[in-house]
VMD Tcl script that draws the C-alpha trace (Angstrom):
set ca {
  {-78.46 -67.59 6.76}
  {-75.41 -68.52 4.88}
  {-75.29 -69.03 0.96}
  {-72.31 -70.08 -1.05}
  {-71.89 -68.81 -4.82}
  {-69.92 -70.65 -7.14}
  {-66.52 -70.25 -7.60}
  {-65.43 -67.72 -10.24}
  {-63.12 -68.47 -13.14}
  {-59.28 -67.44 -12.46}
  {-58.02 -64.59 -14.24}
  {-55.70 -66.03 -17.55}
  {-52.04 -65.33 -16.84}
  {-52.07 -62.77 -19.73}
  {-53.65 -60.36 -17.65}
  {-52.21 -60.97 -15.04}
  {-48.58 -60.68 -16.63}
  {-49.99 -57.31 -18.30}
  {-50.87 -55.87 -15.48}
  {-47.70 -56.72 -13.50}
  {-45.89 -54.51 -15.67}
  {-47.96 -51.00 -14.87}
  {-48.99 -48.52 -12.17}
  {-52.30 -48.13 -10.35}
  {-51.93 -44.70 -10.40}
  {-51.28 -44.74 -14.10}
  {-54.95 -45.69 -14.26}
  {-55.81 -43.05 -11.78}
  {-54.61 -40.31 -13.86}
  {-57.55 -41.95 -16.92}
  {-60.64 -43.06 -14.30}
  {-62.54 -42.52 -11.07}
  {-64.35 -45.43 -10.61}
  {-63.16 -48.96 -9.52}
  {-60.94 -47.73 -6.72}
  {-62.10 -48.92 -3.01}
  {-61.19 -45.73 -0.99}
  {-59.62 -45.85 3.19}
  {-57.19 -48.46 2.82}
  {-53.96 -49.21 3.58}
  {-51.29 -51.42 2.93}
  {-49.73 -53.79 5.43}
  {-46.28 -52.43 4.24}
  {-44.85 -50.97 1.04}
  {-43.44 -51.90 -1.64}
  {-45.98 -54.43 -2.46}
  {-47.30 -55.46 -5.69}
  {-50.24 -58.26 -7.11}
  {-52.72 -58.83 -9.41}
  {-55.45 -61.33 -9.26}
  {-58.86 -62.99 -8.88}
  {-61.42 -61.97 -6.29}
  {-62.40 -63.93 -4.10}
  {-65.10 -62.47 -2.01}
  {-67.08 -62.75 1.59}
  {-69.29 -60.57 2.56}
  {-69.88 -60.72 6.48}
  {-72.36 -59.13 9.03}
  {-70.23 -57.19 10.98}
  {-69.14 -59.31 13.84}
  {-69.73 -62.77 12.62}
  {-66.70 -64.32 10.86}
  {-67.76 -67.40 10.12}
  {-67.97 -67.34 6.46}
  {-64.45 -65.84 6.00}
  {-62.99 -68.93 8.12}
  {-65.27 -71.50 5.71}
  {-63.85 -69.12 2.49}
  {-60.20 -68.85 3.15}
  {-60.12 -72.74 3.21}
  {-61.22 -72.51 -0.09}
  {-59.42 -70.09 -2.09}
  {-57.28 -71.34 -4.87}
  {-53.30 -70.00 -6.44}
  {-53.91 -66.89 -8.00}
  {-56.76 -65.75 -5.99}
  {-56.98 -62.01 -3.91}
  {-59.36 -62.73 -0.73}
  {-61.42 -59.68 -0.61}
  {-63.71 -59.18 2.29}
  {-66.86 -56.88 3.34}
  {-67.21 -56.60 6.61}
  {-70.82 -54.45 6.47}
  {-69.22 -51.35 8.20}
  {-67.54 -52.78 10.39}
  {-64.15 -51.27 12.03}
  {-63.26 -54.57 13.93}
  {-60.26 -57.24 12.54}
  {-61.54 -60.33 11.07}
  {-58.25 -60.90 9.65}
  {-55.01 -62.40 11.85}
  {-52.31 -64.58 12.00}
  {-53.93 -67.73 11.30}
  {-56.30 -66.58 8.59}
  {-53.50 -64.77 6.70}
  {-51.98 -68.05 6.94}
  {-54.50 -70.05 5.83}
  {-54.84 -67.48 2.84}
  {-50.95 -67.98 1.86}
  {-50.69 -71.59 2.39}
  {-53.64 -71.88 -0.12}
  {-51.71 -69.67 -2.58}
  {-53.47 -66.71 -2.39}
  {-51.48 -63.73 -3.70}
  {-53.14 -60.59 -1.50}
  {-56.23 -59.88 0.55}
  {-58.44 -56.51 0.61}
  {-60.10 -55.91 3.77}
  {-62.89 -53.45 4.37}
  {-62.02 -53.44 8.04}
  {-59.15 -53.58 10.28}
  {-56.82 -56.18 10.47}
  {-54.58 -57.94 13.61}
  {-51.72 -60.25 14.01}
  {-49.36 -57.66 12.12}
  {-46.27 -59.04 12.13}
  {-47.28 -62.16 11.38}
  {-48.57 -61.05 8.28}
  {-45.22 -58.78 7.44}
  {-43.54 -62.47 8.22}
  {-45.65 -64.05 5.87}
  {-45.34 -61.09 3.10}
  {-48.60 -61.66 1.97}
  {-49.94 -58.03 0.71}
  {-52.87 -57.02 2.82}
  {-54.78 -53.87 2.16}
  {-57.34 -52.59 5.22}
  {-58.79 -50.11 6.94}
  {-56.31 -50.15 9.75}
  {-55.22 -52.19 12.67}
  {-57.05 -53.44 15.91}
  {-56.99 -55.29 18.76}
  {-60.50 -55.89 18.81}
  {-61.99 -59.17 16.86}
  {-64.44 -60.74 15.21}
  {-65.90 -63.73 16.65}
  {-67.32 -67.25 15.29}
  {-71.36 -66.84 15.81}
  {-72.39 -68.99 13.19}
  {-75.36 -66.26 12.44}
  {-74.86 -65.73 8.70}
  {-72.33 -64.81 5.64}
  {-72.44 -65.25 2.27}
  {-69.20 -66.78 -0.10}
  {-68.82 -65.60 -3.94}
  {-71.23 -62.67 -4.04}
  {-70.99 -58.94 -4.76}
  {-69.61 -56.92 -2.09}
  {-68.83 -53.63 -1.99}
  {-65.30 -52.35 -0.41}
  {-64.31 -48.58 -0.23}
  {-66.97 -47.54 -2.01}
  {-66.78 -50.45 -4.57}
  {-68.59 -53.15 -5.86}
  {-66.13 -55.85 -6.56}
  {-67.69 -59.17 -7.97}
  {-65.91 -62.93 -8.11}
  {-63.50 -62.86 -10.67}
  {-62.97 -59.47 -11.34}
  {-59.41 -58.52 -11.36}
  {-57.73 -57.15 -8.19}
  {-55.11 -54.68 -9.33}
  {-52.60 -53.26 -6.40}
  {-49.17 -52.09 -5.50}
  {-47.44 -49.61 -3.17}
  {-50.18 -46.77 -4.85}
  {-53.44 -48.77 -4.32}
  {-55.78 -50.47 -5.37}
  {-58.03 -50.93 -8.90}
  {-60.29 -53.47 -9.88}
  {-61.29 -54.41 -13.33}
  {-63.65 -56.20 -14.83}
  {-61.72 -59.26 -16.85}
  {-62.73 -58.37 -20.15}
  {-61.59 -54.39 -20.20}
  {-58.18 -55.54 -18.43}
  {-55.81 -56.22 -21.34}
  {-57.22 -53.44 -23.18}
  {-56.39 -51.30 -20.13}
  {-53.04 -52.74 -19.30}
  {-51.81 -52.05 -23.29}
  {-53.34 -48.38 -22.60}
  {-51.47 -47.95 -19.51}
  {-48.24 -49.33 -20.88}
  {-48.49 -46.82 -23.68}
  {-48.69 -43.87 -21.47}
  {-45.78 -44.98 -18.88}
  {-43.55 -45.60 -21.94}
  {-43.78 -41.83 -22.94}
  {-42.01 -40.66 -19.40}
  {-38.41 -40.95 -20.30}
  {-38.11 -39.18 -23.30}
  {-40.28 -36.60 -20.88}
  {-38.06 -36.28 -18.25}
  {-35.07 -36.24 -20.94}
  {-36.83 -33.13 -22.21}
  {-37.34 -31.95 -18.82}
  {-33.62 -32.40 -18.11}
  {-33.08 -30.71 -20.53}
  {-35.10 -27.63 -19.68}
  {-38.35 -28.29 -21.02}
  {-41.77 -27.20 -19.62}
  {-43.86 -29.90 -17.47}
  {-46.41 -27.60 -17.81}
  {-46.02 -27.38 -21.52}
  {-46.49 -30.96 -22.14}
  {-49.40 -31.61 -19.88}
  {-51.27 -28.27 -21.21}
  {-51.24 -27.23 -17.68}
  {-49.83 -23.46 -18.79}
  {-52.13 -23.46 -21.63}
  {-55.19 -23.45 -19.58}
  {-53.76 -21.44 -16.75}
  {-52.99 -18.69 -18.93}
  {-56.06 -19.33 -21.11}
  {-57.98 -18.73 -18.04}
  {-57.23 -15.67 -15.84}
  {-58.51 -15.26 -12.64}
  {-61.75 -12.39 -11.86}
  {-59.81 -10.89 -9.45}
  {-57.29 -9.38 -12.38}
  {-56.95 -5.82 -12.60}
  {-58.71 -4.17 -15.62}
  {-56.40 -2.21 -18.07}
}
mol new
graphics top color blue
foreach p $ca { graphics top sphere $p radius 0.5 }
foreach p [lrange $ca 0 end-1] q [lrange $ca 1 end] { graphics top cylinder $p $q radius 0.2 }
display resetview
């Protein structure tokens, strides 16, 4: 059984100008959640923000990713599920595909092939690896535009695929300028830091980390 969900709306070029201009990790440092876990990138440095673009696929079927990278539009991040799968669905000719459509990164759940290829192309890939070992065209079932879940997760169409050379973050649309502004904020504080740090000032000071270390001694401290 195949189905086919609608297309979902691009992501304005607000965000994605926001977010161009911060760190994944920045986020990191404020959130847990929203960060698909056991990927890689294809190379580093990388960097892209966009709209997802999802498949979902049952394991060794790859039909539906052939039908979906046809389809993908400028601005869009192809992000696959590949149900568990530790096999590459994604070479040479779909990377292609992906990049002559516009497509500005993929996320892959599992492994990828064609490597160099895709380091020719420089489209940013992030996977679970590299393999020899393929996917094949079965025409058994696959589903287009629907929630998937990557690295632990759930990325709907249109959220807003965040990476760079740290990782990757996904957002819904409607939290991601707030974010972006947030992040900004708290990156523009690190060079009068490291001034002060230059200067001899205490890391630990600033980020309270001697504060609660001393604040909290350990139980194996000697009585007095």
């Amino acid at each position: 059984m195949f189905i086919r969900g609608e297309a979902p709306k691009s992501i304005s070029a607000e965000i994605v100008e926001a977010l161009a201009r911060v760190q994944t990790s920045t986020l990191g440092h404020l959130r847990d959640h929203g960060f698909p876990r056991g990927l890689v990138p294809v190379r580093r440095p990388l960097g892209f923000v966009g709209t997802a673009f999802t498949v979902r696929l049952p394991q060794l079927d790859s039909t539906a990713l052939h039908v979906a990278v046809d389809e993908l539009r400028p601005g869009d991040v192809l992000v696959v599920d590949q149900s568990g799968d530790s096999r590459s669905c994604f070479g040479g000719m779909v990377a292609y595909t992906a990049a002559a459509r516009g497509a500005v990164g993929a996320l892959i759940s599992g492994a990828i092939n064609d490597v160099q290829e895709i380091l020719e192309l420089g489209l940013p890939v992030f996977s679970s690896g590299v393999s020899a070992l393929t996917t094949r065209i079965l025409g058994v079932e696959g589903a287009i535009n629907v929630p998937v879940t990557v690295g632990g997760s759930v990325i709907r169409p249109g959220d807003v695929v965040f990476g760079d050379s740290d990782g990757v973050a996904v957002l819904d649309p409607g939290e991601a300028l707030d974010i972006a502004e947030t992040l900004r904020d708290k990156e523009s504080s690190e060079p009068a830091l490291k001034e002060k740090i230059s200067g001899g000032g205490r890391l630990a000071e600033w980020s309270g980390a001697l504060a609660a270390f001393e604040g909290n001694p350990s139980d194996n401290t000697a009585a007095e």
